[in-house]
ZATI-182560 format. One record per residue (C-alpha): residue in three letters; x, y, z. Coordinates in steps of 0.25 Angstrom, whole numbers, padded with zeros to 4 digits, always signed. Example, Ala and Ser with C-alpha at 12.3 -4.5 7.8 and 13.67 -1.06 7.14 Angstrom:
BEGIN
ALA+0049-0018+0031/SER+0055-0004+0029/
//
This chain:
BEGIN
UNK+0276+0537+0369/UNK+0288+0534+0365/UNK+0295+0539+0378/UNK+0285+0530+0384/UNK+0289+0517+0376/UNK+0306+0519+0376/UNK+0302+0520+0392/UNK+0295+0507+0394/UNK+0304+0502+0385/UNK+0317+0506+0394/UNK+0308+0500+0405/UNK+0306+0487+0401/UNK+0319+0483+0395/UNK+0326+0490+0407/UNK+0315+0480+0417/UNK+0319+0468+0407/UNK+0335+0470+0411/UNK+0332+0470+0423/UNK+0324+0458+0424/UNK+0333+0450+0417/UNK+0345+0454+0425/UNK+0335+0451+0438/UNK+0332+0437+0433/UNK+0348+0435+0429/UNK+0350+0437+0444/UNK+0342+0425+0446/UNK+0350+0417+0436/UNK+0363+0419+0441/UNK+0373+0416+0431/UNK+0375+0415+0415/UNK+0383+0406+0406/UNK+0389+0409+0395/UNK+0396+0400+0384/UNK+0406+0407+0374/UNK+0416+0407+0365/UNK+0422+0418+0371/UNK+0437+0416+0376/UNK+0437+0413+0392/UNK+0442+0428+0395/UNK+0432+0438+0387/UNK+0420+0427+0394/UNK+0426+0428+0409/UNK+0428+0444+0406/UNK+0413+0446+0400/UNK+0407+0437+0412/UNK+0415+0445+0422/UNK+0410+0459+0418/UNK+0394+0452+0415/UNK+0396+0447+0431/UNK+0402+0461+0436/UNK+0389+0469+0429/UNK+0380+0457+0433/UNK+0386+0451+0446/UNK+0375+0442+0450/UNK+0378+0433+0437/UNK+0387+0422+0434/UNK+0394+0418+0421/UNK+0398+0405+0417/UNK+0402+0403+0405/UNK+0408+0392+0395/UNK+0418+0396+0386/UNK+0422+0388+0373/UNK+0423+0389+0357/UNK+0410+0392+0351/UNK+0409+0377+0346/UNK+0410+0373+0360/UNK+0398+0384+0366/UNK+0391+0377+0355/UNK+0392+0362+0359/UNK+0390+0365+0372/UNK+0377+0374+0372/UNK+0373+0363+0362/UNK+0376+0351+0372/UNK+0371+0358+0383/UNK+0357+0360+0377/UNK+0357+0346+0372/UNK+0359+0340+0387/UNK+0348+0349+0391/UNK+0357+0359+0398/UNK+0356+0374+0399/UNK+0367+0381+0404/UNK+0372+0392+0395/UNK+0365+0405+0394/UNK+0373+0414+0384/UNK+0383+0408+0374/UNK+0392+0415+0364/UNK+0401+0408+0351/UNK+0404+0410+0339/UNK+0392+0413+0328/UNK+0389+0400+0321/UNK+0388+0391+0334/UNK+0378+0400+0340/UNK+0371+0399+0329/UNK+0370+0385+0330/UNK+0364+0386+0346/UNK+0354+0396+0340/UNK+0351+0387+0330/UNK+0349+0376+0341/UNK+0339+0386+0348/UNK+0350+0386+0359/UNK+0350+0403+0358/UNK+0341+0413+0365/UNK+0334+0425+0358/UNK+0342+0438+0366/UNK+0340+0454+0363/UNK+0352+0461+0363/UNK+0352+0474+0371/UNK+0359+0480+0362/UNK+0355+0477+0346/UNK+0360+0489+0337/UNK+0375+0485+0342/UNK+0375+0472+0337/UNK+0375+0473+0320/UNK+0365+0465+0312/UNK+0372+0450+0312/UNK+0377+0452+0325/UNK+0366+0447+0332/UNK+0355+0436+0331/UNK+0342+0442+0322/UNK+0335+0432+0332/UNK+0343+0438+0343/UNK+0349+0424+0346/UNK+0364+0429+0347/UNK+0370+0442+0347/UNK+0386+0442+0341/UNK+0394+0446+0353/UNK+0408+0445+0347/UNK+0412+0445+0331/UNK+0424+0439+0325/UNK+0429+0444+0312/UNK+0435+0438+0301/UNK+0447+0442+0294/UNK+0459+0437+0286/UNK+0472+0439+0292/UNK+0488+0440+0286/UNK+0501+0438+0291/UNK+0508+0451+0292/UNK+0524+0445+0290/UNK+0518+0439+0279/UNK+0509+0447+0271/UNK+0510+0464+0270/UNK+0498+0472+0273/UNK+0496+0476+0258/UNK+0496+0462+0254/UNK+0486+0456+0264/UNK+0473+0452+0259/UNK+0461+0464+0262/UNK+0451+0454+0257/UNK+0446+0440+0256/UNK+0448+0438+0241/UNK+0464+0443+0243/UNK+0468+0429+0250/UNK+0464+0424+0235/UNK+0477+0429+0228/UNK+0487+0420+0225/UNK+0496+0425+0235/UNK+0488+0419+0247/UNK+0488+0405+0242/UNK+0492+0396+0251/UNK+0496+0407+0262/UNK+0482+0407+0268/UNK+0476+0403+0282/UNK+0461+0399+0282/UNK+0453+0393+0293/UNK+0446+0382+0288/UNK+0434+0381+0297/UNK+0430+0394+0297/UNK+0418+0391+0290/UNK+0410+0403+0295/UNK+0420+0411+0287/UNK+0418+0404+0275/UNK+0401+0404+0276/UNK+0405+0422+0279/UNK+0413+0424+0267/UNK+0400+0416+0258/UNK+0391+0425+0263/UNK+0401+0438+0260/UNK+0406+0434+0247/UNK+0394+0426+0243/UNK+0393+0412+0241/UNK+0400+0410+0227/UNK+0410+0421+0229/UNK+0413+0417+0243/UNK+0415+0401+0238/UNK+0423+0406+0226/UNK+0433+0413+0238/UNK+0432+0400+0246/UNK+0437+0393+0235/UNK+0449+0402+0229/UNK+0454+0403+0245/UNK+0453+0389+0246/UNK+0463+0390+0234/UNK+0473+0397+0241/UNK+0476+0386+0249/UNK+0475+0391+0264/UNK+0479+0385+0275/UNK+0467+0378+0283/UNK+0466+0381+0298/UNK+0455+0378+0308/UNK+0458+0391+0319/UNK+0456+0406+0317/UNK+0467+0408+0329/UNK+0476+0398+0321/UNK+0474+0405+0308/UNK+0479+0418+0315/UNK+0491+0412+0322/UNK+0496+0404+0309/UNK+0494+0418+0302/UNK+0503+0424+0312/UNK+0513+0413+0312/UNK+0514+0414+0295/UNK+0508+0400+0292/UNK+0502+0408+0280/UNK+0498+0423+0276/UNK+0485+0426+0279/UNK+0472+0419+0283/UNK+0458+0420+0278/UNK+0449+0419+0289/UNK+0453+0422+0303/UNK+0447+0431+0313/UNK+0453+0446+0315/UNK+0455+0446+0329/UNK+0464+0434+0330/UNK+0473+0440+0319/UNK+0470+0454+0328/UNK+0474+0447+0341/UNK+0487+0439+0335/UNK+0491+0452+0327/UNK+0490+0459+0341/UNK+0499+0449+0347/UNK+0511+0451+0336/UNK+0506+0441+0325/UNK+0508+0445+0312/UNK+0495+0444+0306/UNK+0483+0454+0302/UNK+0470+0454+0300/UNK+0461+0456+0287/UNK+0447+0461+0290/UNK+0439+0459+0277/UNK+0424+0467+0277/UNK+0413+0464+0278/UNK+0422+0456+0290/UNK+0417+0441+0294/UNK+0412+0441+0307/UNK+0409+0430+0315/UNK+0400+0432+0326/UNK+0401+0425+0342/UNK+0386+0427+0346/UNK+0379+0426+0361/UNK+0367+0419+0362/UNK+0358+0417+0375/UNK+0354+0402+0376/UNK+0340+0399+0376/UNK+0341+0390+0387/UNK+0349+0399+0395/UNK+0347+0396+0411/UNK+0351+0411+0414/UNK+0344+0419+0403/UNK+0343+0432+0409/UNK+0358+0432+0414/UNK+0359+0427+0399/UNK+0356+0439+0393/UNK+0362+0447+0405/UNK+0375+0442+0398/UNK+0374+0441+0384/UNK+0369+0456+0385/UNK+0382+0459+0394/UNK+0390+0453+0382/UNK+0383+0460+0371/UNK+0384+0472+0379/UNK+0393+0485+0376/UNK+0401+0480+0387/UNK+0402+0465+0385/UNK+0405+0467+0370/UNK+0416+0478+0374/UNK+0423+0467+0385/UNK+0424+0456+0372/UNK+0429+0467+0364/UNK+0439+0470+0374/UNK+0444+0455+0373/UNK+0446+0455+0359/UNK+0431+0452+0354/UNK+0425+0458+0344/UNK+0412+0464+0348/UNK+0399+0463+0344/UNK+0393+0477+0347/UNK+0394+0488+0337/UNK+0396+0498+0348/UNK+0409+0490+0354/UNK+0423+0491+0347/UNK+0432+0477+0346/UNK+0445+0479+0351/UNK+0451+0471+0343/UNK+0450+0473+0327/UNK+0446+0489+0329/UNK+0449+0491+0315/UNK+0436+0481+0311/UNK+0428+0492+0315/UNK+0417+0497+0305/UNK+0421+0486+0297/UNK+0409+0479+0291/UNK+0407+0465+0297/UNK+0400+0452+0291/UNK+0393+0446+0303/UNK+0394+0430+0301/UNK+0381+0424+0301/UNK+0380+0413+0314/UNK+0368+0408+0306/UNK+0379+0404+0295/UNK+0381+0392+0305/UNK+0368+0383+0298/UNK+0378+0383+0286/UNK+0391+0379+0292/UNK+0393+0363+0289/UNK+0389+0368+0273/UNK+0399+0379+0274/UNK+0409+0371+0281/UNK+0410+0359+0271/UNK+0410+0372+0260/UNK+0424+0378+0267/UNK+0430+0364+0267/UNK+0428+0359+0254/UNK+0432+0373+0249/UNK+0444+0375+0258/UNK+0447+0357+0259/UNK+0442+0353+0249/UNK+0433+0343+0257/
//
């Protein structure tokens, strides 16, 4: 019967969590490599070693460029230390792509939207970013700010525009939203407007705020939410479907701890994990748990950035620059 099925079904899964946290006794600890800031890893680690005292964490934490090369180089040399990494999308990608990435099943599937997790169950996304444009608020009134992409074209905006040059996984989103020729034919009347060509999102925000120009194009939100917050005049411009960038976790597949691996990676896809990163200013990956930062985002519709868009990076790269640079 029925009945009969859903009970054995509770059994067995029930059975398997409780092998798998009997067998993560035995290993002892976890690692963990992120992109993370120091406080939200040592705040996560503390609350996953209070709900499971007889594990350890130890953790690296560095920019997604550095998790990369160091997973990379530690496989290389033979040497298998890290079981659950985290970074931003198109560097996972690559250590998937590498066969450094373990297959997982997320507890919870339905919270996490279609592009939001692996379709090979290689990753889940466990924070997003979004994109926005941003304007400077001494400088620019609300009713003359730009509401859409296309607005940054008119002739008022030339020469008075911030624009982060190496943001190529920007450029590779806005194709695939625009189409190919549209989006190229935007590329190439923004790059008329002459803007001014940084290599930072953090120092986009705080040129924006100190009125080195009016606006910028490609930022994220909750940097222009976090200086807004602090007094800078600056404000953000949410633009639907909104570009997100994803930050994934992965299990390694040469994990020394496996089972206290997925102890942890299901603690920070968890209701509760993903609540703590909200709570320091991520933005969750769960449906069911409300960012704290950028509430008004919510119900807005969202454009996952595809990690797999990672393949086309060098092409897309040397597209940008000889559209932007002309090199």
């Amino acid at each position: 019967t029925v009945l009969a099925i859903l009970l054995l079904l509770i059994f067995f899964s029930g059975s398997y969590a409780a092998s798998v946290e009997e067998f993560a006794k035995a290993e002892g600890e976890v690692v963990f490599y992120s992109s993370l800031n120091n406080e939200q890893i040592v705040t996560l680690r503390e609350a996953f070693q209070r709900k499971y005292p007889f594990l350890k964490v130890d953790f690296f934490r560095g920019t997604s460029d550095r998790v990369l090369q160091k997973i990379i180089t530690e496989a290389q040399a033979g040497r298998h230390s890290v079981d659950v990494f985290s970074s931003a999308g198109f560097q996972l990608y690559s250590l998937k792509e590498k066969g450094l990435t373990a297959s997982h099943t997320v507890e919870e599937p339905a919270v996490f939207p279609k592009g939001f997790r692996d379709a090979e169950g290689h990753w889940t996304n466990l924070h997003s970013l979004y994109l926005s444009m941003g304007y400077n608020t001494m400088l620019i009134a609300t009713q003359g700010a730009p509401k859409r992409y296309e607005d940054l074209l008119e002739p008022k905006w030339k020469g008075k525009i911030g624009f982060n040059i190496r943001d190529v996984e920007w450029f590779v989103n806005m194709l695939r939203l625009k189409g190919r020729e549209s989006g190229l034919d935007f590329m190439r009347k923004l790059a008329a407007q002459r803007p001014s060509y940084y290599e930072a999102h953090n120092l986009l925000a705080q040129l924006l705020a100190a009125g080195e120009f009016a606006a910028v194009v490609d930022t994220y939100a909750h940097i222009l939410a976090r200086e807004k917050a602090r007094g800078a005049p600056v404000q953000w411009v949410l633009v639907e479907p909104v570009i997100t960038y994803l930050h994934p976790v992965a299990i390694a597949r040469s994990s020394p701890h496996p089972n206290s691996g997925r102890l942890f990676i299901n603690f920070l896809l968890s209701r509760e994990g993903q609540t703590m990163l909200s709570a320091q200013g991520r933005i969750p990956s769960r449906s069911d748990v409300e960012p704290q930062v950028l509430k008004v985002a919510k119900g807005m519709k969202l454009f996952p950035s595809d990690p797999a868009l990672a393949r086309g990076y060098d092409a897309a790269n040397q597209e940008m620059r000889a559209i932007f640079l002309g090199k």
